[in-house]
C-alpha positions as CSV (number, residue, x, y, z in Angstrom):
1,X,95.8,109.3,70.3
2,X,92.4,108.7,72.2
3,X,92.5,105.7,74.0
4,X,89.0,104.4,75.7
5,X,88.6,101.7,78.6
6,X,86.1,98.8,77.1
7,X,83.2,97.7,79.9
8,X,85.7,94.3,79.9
9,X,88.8,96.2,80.7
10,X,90.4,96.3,78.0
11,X,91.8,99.1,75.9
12,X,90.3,100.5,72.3
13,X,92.5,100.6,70.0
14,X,95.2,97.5,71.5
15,X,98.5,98.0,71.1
16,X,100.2,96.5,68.1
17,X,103.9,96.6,68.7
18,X,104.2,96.7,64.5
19,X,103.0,100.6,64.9
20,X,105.5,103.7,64.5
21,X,107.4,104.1,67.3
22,X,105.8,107.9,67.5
23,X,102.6,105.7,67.7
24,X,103.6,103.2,70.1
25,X,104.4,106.1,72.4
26,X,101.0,108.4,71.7
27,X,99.3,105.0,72.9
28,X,100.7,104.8,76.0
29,X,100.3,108.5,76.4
30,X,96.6,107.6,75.9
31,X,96.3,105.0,78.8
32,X,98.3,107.6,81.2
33,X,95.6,110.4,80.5
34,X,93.0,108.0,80.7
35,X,94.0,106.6,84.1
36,X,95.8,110.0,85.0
37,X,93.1,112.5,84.1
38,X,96.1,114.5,82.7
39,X,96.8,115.9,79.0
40,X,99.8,114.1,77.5
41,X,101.2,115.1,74.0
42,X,104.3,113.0,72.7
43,X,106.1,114.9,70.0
44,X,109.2,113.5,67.5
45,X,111.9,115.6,68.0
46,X,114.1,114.3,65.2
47,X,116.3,111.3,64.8
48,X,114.0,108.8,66.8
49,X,114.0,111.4,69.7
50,X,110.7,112.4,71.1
51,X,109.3,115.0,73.9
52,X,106.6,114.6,76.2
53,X,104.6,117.9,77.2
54,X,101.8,116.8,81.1
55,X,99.5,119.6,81.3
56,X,97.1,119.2,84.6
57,X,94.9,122.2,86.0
58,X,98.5,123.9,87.6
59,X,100.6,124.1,84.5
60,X,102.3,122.6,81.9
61,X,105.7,120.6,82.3
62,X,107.8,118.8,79.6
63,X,111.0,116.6,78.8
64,X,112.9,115.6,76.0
65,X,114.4,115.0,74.1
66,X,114.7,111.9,75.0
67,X,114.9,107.9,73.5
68,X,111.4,105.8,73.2
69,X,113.0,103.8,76.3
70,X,113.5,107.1,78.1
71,X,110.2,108.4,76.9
72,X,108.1,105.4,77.8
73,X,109.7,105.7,81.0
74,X,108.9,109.0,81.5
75,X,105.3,108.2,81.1
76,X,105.7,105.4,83.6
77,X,106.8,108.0,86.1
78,X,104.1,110.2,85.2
79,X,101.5,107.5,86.1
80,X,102.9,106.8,89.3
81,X,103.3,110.0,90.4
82,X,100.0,110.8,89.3
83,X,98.8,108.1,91.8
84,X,100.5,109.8,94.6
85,X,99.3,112.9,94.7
């Protein structure tokens, strides 16, 4: 999902917690890249499991599969480490 920072701060489209969980997670994915400058792909893996493929200019890394709380996580983790590098 393409997610784009509004001149007030704000993100285009908002989250709406009533979206698919696959969605839910594709948005955050969005917000990481945008603030990360990284390429983030969230994938169902069946049975409300899901995998999350980073790919920066050195490679490509993934996990999963893994629980939306897991996964959301993950993406948390990706921010911050993103941050301090």
């Amino acid at each position: 999902m393409d997610v784009t920072l509004s001149p007030d701060g704000s993100h285009s489209p908002q989250y709406d917690e009533t979206w698919p969980r696959l969605t839910q997670l594709e948005w955050h994915a969005g917000i990481v890249a945008l603030d990360t400058g990284l390429t983030i792909r969230v994938r169902d893996a069946a049975d409300d499991l899901y995998s999350v493929s980073v790919k920066s200019g050195g490679g490509l890394s993934g996990n999963g599969p893994m629980g939306f709380h897991e996964a959301w996580a993950f993406l948390d983790g990706v921010k911050v480490g993103a941050r301090h590098r």
